[in-house]
C-alpha positions as CSV (number, residue, x, y, z in Angstrom):
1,X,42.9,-102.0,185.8
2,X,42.2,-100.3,182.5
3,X,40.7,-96.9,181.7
4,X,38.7,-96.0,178.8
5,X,38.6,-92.9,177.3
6,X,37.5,-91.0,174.4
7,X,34.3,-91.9,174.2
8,X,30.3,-90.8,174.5
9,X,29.5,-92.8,177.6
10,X,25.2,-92.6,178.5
11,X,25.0,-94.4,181.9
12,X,21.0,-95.5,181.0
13,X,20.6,-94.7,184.9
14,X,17.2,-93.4,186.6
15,X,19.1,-89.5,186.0
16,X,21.2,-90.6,182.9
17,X,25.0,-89.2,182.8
18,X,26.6,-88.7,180.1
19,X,30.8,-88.9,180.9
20,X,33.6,-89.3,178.8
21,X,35.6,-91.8,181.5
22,X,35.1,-95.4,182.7
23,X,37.5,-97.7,185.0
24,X,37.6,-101.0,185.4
25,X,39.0,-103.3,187.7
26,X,38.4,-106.8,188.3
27,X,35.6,-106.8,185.6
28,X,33.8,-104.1,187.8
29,X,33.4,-100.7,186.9
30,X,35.0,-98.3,190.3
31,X,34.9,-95.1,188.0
32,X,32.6,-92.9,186.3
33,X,33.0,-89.1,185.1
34,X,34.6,-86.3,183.4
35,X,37.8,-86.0,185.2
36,X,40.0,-89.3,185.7
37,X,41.6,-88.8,189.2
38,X,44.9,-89.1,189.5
39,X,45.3,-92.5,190.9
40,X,44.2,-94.2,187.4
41,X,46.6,-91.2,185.5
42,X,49.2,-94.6,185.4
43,X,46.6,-97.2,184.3
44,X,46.5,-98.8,180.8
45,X,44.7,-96.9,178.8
46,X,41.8,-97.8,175.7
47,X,41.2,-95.0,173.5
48,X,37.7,-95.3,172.2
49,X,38.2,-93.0,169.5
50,X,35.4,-90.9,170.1
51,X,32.5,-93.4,170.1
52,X,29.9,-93.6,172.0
53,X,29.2,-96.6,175.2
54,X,26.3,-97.7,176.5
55,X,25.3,-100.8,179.0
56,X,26.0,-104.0,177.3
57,X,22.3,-105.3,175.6
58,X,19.7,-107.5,177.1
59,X,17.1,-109.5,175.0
60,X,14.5,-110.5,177.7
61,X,12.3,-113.1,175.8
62,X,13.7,-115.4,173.2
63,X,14.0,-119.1,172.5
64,X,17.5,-119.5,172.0
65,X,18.0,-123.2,171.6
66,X,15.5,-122.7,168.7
67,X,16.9,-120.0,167.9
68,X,20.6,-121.3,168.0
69,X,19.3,-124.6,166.0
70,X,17.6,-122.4,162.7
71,X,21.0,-119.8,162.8
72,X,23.1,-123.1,162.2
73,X,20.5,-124.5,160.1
74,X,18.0,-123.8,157.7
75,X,16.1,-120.8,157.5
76,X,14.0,-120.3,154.9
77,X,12.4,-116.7,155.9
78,X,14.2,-114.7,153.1
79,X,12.9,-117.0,150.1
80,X,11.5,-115.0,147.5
81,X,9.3,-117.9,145.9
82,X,8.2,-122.1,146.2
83,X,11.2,-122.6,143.5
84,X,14.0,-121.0,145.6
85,X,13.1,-122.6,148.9
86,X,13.1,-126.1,146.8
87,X,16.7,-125.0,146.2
88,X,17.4,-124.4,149.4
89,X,16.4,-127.5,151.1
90,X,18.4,-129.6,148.5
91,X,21.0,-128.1,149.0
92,X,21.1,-128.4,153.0
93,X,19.8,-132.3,152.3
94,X,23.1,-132.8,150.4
95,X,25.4,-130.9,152.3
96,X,23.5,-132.9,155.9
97,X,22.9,-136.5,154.5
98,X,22.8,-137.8,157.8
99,X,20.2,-136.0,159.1
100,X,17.0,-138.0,159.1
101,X,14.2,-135.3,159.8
102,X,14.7,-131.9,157.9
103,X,13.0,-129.2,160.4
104,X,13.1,-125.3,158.8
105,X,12.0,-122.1,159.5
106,X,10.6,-118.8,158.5
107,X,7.8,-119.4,155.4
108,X,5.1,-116.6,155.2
109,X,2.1,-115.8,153.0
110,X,3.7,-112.2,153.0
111,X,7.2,-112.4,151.5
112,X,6.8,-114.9,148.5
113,X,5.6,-114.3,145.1
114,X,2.6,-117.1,145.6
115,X,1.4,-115.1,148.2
116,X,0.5,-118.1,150.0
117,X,2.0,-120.7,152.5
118,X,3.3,-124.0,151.2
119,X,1.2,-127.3,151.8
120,X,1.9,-130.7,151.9
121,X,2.1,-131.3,148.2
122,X,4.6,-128.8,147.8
123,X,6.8,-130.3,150.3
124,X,6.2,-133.4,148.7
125,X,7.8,-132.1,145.1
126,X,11.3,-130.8,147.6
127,X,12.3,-134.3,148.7
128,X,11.0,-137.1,149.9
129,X,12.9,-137.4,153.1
130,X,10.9,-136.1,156.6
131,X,10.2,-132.6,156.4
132,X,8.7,-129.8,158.4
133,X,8.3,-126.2,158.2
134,X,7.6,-124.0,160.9
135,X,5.7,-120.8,160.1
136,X,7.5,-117.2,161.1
137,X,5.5,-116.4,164.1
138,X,6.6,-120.2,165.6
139,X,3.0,-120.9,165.9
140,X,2.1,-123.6,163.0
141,X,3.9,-125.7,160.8
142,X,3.5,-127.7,158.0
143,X,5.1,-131.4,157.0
144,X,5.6,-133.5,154.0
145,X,3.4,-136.8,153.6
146,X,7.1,-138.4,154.7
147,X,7.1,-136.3,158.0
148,X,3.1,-136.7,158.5
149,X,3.8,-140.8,158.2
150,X,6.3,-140.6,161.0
151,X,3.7,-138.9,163.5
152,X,1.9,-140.4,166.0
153,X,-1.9,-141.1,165.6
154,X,-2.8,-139.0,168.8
155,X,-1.0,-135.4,166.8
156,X,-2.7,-136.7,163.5
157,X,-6.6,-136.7,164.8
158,X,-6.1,-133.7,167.2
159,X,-8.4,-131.2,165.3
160,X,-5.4,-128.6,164.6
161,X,-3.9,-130.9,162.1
162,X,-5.1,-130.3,158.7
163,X,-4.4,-133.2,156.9
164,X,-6.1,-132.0,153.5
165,X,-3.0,-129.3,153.4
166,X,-0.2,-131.1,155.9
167,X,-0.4,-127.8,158.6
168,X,-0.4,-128.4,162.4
169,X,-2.0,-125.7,163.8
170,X,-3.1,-125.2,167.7
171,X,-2.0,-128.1,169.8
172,X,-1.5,-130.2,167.1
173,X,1.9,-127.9,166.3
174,X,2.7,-128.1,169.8
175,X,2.4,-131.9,169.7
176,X,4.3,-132.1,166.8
177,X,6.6,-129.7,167.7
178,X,8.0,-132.1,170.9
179,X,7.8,-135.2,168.4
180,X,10.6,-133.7,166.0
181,X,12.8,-132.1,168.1
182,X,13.4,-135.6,170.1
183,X,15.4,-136.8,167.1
184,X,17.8,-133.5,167.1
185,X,21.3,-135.2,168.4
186,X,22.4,-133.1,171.8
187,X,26.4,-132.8,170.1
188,X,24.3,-131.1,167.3
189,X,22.5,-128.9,169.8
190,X,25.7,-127.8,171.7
191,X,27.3,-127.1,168.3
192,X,24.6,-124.8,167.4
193,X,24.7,-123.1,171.0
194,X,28.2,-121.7,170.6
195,X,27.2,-120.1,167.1
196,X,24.5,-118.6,168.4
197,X,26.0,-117.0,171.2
198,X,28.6,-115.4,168.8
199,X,25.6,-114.1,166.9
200,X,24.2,-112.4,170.3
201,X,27.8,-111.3,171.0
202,X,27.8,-109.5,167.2
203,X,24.5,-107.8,168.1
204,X,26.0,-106.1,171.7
205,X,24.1,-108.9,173.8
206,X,25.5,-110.0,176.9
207,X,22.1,-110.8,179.2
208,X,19.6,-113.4,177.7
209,X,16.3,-114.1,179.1
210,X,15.7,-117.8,177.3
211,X,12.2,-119.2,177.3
212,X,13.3,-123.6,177.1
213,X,11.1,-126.7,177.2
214,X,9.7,-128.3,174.3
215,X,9.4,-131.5,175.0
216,X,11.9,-133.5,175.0
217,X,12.2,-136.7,176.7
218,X,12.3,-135.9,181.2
219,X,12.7,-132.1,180.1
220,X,16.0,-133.6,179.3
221,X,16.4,-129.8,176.8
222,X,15.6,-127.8,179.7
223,X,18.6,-129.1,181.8
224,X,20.5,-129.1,179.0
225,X,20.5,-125.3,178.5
226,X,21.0,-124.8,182.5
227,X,24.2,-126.6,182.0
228,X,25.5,-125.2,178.3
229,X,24.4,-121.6,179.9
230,X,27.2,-122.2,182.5
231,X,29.8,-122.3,179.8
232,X,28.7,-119.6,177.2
233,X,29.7,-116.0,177.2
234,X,26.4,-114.4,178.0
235,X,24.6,-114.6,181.2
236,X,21.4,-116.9,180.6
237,X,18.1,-116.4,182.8
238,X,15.9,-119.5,182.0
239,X,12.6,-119.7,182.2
240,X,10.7,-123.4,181.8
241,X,7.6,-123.6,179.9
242,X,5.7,-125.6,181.6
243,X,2.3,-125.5,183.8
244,X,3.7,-127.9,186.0
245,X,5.0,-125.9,188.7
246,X,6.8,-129.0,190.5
247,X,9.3,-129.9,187.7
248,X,10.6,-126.3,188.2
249,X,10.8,-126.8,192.4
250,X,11.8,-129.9,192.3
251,X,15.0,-127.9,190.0
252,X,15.5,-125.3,192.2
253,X,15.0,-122.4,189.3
254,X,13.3,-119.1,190.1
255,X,11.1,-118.5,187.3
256,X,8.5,-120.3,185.2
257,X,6.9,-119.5,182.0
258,X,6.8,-118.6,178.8
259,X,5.3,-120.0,175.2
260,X,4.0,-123.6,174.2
261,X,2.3,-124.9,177.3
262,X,2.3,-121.1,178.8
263,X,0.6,-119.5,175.9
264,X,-2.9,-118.6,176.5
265,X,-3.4,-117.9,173.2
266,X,-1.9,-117.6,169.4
267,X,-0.9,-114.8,167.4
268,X,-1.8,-112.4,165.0
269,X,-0.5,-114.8,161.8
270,X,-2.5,-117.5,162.2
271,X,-5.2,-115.5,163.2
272,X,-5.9,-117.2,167.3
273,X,-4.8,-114.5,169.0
274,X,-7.9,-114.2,171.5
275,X,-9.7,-110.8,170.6
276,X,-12.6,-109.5,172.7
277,X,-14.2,-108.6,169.4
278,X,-13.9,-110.3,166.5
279,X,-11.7,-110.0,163.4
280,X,-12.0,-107.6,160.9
281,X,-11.8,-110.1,158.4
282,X,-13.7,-112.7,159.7
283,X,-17.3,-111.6,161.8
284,X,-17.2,-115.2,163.6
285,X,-13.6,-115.6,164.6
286,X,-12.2,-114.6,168.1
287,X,-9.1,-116.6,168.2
288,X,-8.8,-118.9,170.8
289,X,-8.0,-119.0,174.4
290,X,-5.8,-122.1,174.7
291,X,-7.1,-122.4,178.4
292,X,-10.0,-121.7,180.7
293,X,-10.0,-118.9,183.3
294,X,-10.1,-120.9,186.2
295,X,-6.9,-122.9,184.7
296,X,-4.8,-120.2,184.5
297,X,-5.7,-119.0,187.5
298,X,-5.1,-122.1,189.3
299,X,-1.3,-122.2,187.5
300,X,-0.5,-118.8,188.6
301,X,-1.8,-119.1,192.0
302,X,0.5,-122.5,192.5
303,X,3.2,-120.5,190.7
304,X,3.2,-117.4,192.8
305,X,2.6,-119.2,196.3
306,X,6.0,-121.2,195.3
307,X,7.5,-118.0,195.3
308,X,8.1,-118.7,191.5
309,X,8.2,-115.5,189.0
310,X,5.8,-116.1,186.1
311,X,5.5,-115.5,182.9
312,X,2.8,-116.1,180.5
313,X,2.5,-115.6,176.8
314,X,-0.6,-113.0,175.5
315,X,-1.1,-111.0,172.4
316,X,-4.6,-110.5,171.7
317,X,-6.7,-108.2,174.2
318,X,-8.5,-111.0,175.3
319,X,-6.0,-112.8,176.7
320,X,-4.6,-110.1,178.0
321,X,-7.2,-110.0,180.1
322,X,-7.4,-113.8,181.5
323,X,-3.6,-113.5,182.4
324,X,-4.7,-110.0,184.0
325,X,-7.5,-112.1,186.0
326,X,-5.1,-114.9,186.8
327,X,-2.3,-112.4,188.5
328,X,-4.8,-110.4,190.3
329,X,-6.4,-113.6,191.7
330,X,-2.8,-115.3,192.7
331,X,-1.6,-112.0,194.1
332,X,-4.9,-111.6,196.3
333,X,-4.3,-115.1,197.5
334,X,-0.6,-114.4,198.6
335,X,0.4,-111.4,198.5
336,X,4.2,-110.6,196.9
337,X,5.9,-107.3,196.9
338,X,8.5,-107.6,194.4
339,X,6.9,-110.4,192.2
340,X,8.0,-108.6,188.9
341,X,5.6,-111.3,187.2
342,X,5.5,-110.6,183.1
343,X,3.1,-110.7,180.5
344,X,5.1,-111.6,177.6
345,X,4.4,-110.0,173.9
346,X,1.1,-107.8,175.0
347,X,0.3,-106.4,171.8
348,X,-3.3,-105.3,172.3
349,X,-2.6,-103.3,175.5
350,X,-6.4,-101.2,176.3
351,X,-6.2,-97.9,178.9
352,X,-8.1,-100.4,181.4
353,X,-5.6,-103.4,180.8
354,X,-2.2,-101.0,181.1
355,X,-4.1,-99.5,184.3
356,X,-4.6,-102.8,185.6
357,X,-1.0,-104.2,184.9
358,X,-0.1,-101.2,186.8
359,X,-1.8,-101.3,189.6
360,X,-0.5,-105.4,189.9
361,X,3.3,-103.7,189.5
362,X,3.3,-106.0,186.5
363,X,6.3,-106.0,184.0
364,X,5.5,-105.8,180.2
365,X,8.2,-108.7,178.3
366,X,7.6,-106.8,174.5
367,X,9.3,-106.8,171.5
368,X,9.4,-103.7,169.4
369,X,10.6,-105.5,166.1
370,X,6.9,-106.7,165.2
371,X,5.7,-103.4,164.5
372,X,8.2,-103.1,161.5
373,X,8.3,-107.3,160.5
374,X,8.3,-108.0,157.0
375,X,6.8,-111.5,157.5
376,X,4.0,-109.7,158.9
377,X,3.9,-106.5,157.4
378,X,1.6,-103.7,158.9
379,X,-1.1,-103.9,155.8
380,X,-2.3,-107.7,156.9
381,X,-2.3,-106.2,160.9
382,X,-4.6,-103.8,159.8
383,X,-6.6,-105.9,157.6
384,X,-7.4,-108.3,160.3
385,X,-7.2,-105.7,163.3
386,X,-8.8,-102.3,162.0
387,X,-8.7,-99.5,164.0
388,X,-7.2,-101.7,166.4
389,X,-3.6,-101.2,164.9
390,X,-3.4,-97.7,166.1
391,X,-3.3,-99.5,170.1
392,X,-0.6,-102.3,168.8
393,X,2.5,-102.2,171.4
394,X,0.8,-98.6,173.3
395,X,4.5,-97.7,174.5
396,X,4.2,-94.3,175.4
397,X,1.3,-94.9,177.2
398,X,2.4,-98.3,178.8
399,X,5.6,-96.3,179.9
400,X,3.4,-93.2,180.8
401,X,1.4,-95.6,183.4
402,X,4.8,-96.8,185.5
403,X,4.5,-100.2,183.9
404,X,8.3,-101.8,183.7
405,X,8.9,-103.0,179.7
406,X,11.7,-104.4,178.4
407,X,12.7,-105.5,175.0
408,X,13.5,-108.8,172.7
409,X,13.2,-110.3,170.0
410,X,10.9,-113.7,170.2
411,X,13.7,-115.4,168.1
412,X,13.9,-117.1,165.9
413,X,10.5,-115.1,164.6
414,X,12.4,-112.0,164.8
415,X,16.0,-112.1,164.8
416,X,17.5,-110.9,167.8
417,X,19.0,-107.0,167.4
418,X,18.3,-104.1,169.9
419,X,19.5,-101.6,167.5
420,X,16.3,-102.8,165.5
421,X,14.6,-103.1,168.5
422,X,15.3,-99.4,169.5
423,X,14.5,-97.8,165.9
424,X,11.3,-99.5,166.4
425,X,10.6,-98.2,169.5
426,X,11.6,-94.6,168.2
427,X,9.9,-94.3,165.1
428,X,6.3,-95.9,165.9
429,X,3.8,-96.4,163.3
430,X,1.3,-94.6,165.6
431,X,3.7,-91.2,166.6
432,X,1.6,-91.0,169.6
433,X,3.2,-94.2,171.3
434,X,6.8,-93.3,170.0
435,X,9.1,-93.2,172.6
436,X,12.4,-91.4,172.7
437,X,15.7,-92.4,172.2
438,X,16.8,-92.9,175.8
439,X,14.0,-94.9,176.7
440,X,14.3,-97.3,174.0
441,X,18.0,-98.1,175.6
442,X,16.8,-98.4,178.5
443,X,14.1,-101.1,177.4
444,X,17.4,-103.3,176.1
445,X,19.5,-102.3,179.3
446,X,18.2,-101.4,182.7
447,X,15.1,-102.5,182.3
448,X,16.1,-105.7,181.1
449,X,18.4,-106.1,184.4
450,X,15.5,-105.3,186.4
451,X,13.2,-108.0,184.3
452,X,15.2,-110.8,186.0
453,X,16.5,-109.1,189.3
454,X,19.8,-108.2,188.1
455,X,20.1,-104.2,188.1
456,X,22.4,-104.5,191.2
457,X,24.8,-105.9,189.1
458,X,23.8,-104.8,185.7
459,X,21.9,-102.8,183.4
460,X,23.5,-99.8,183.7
461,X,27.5,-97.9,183.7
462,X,27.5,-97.7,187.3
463,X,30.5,-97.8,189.6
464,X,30.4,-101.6,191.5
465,X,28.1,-102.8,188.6
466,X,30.0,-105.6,185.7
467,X,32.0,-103.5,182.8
468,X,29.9,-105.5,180.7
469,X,29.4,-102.6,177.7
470,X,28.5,-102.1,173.6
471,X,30.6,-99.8,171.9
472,X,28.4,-98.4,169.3
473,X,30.3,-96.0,166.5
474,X,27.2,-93.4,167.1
475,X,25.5,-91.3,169.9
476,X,21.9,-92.5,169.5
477,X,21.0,-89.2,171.7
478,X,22.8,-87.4,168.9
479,X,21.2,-88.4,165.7
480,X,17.8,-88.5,164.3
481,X,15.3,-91.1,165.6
482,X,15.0,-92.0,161.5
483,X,18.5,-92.6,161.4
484,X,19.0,-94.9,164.8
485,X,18.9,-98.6,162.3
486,X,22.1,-97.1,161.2
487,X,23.7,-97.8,164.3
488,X,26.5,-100.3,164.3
489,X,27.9,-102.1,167.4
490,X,31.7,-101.8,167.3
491,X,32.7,-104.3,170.1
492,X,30.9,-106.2,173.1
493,X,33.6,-106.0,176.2
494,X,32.4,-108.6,179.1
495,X,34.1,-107.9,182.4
496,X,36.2,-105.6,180.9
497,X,37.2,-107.8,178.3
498,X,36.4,-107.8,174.1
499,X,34.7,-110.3,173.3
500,X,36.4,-112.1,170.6
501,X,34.4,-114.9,169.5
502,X,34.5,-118.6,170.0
503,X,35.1,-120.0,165.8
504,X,37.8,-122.1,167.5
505,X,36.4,-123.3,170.6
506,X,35.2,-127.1,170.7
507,X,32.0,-128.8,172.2
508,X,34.4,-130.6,174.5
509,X,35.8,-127.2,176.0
510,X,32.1,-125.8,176.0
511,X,31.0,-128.9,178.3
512,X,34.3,-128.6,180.3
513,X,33.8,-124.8,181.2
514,X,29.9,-125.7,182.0
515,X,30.4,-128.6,184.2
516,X,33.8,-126.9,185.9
517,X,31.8,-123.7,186.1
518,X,28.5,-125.9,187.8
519,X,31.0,-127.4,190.8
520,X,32.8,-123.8,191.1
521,X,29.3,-122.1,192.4
């Protein structure tokens, strides 16, 4: 049993407290409040020093075993120029000769002094070895003629592959996507795992809502999370991206969704997010609905009568609206209280769409980092969206309507940190959807919990909820919304415990604490 003291603690609750005691026992939390009763007077004791606590972080829509793979890898986001990302891939070739396809991440138009993206004949000039960039929004990439030669006829005459500049676009990416990431080595994958949960860890994040499935052999990186996530620090909710609502039955998970096969349409970089009007740039482009209506419809209907949760993947407004159609048509076909399905991202939210969402008690998956991304900064949004900017990520008004949103990051595009996430959500671009400081917790905390039916157990400082807290060295309800990126997270505790970090632990006690873990529940 410990107590700790000292400190700022905001309970994120439905009527937030703010107390300066919390108790733990058993990696519970049994007290709460500004006078310790005297049966803990005895107890070990943590001073906090005046800090402030709040409910350990949630980041409710991320691909982490992407993610996980780029953090350990190569990412090539911060290059300022085509000369200093030839520099970096040499020098990851020669420090990884064994590795027979080089797979990056992060190049953008935006952020290097060409002002363009890199095409095949650049690549070619890096290396000759197989090599693909993906773009920073995850939804292109481009390859070097050694990496297009490797690719299968079928990926190389789908009419998203550009083979004039080497970029996969559309389903072509997706294709090619699955073909490279079959040769990633599953030792290598575990490896990265472990460094990317420390990163999470650093960040104050202790519940992960993990979007996995992209194609590898029998879904064989799907099953590979479910067991890795038994043996990591966090607590993983997985959701498989896939339309086929069987595989996920058939593996007795809960929820299905996500991006790749779940995306009803693109984004805002590679301009096919699906827009009911066209782009401000371009009078003939709409962006592009990866499916029909009655597709999606039939997915979600299978999906929700399987008593599946489902998420699907929508930026533009017109998409917005076919996964709108598709709920509305599975819910009037079996009716769910409690569904808590999710439109993930939801950028171009209308009054009519937000009313809609509401009325469907649907739960907004969001990610508040876009709004201030410097691979996508605001002056290209508005030169393709217009007026339309002003209604990018409506929070205020999403929050105003009863709709349930909760934050992430959509990493590796973004990386993950809710102290970004909440200075974001604070300091708007449009004031008018600026929301305040304890709201923007909540999106990373309760709501999160309540995003994957966990706020009996977490989500908040409650007493009988997990001690699973960030200690933060500033009140956020105490300084200015300008000043909230200054935050810095002190120390993740888990169960009571500080987390510590896992720089000495092996692959071999990572698999023994999943499989033990698997035959324990």
């Amino acid at each position: 049993m410990i107590v700790f003291k000292n400190a700022d603690f905001i309970s994120c609750e439905v009527k937030n407290r703010v107390f300066k005691y919390l108790v733990e026992d058993g990696g519970k939390i049994v007290f709460t409040g500004d006078e310790l009763p005297p049966q803990y007077t005895a107890c070990e004791s943590i001073d906090l020093k005046t800090k402030c606590v709040v409910p350990a972080f949630g980041d409710t829509h991320i691909h982490f075993s992407s993610f996980a793979y780029f953090n350990s890898g190569l990412d090539c986001r911060y290059v300022s120029d085509f000369e200093e990302l030839g520099e970096l891939i040499r020098a990851y070739i020669a420090k990884n000769k064994k590795q027979n396809v080089i797979l990056a991440f992060g190049c953008s138009a935006h952020t290097v002094r060409e002002k363009r993206l890199p095409q095949k004949t650049d690549l070619d000039k890096i290396t000759d070895k197989p090599l693909m960039i993906v773009k920073y929004d995850g939804h292109a990439s481009v390859g070097n003629s050694a990496l297009i030669g490797k690719m299968p006829a079928a990926i190389l005459n789908d009419p998203g592959f550009d083979k004039d500049t080497g970029w996969f676009y559309l389903n072509a990416f997706y294709q090619a996507v699955n073909f490279i990431t079959k040769s990633v080595s599953l030792p290598a994958l575990f490896k990265n795992l472990l460094a990317g949960s420390d990163y999470l860890a650093n960040k104050g994040i202790a519940l992960v809502h993990t979007v996995e499935g992209v194609g590898f052999p029998l879904d064989l990186d799907v099953d590979f999370m479910r067991l890795a996530a038994r043996g990591l620090p966090q607590s993983y909710r997985i959701f498989f991206q896939t339309m086929d609502v069987n595989k996920v039955v058939r593996r007795g998970l809960p929820r299905i969704g996500g991006c790749f096969a779940n995306a009803l349409d693109g984004c805002f970089g590679s301009e096919d997010a699906a827009l009911k009007e066209p782009y401000t740039n371009n009078s003939k482009n709409f962006g592009t609905l990866f499916y029909s209506q009655e597709e999606v419809n039939g997915f979600a209907i299978k999906a929700n009568r399987a008593g599946l949760q489902v998420a699907m993947h929508a930026i533009g407004d017109a998409a917005i609206v076919q996964a709108l159609n598709a709920f509305d048509a599975a819910l009037k076909d079996f009716p769910r209280a409690g569904h808590r399905h999710i439109i993930i991202h939801a950028d171009l939210m209308s009054a009519d769409a937000i009313e809609r969402a509401a009325k469907l008690n649907l739960c907004i998956a969001l990610q508040t980092p876009f709004l201030y991304w410097r691979q996508e900064p605001v002056e290209y949004l508005e030169s393709i969206l217009g007026r339309r900017l002003k209604n990018l990520l409506p929070l205020k008004s999403m929050l105003s309507a009863g709709l349930t949103l909760a934050n992430g990051s959509d990493a590796p595009c973004t990386l993950p940190d809710p102290v970004a996430g909440i200075f974001a959500a604070c300091n708007h671009p449009n004031p008018d959807e600026s929301i305040s400081a304890l709201d923007a917790l909540r999106l990373h905390t309760a709501s999160c919990a309540k995003l994957s039916f966990d706020e009996k157990t977490r989500g908040t400082l409650t007493e009988g909820k997990l001690a699973d807290f960030v200690v933060l060295d500033k009140n956020p309800l105490q300084i200015p919304k300008e000043k909230l990126n200054t935050l810095n997270v002190d120390a993740l505790y888990l169960k009571g415990e500080k987390y510590a970090g896992q720089e000495k632990r092996k692959i071999s006690g990572l698999l023994f604490d999943s499989i033990r873990n698997k035959y324990r529940d």
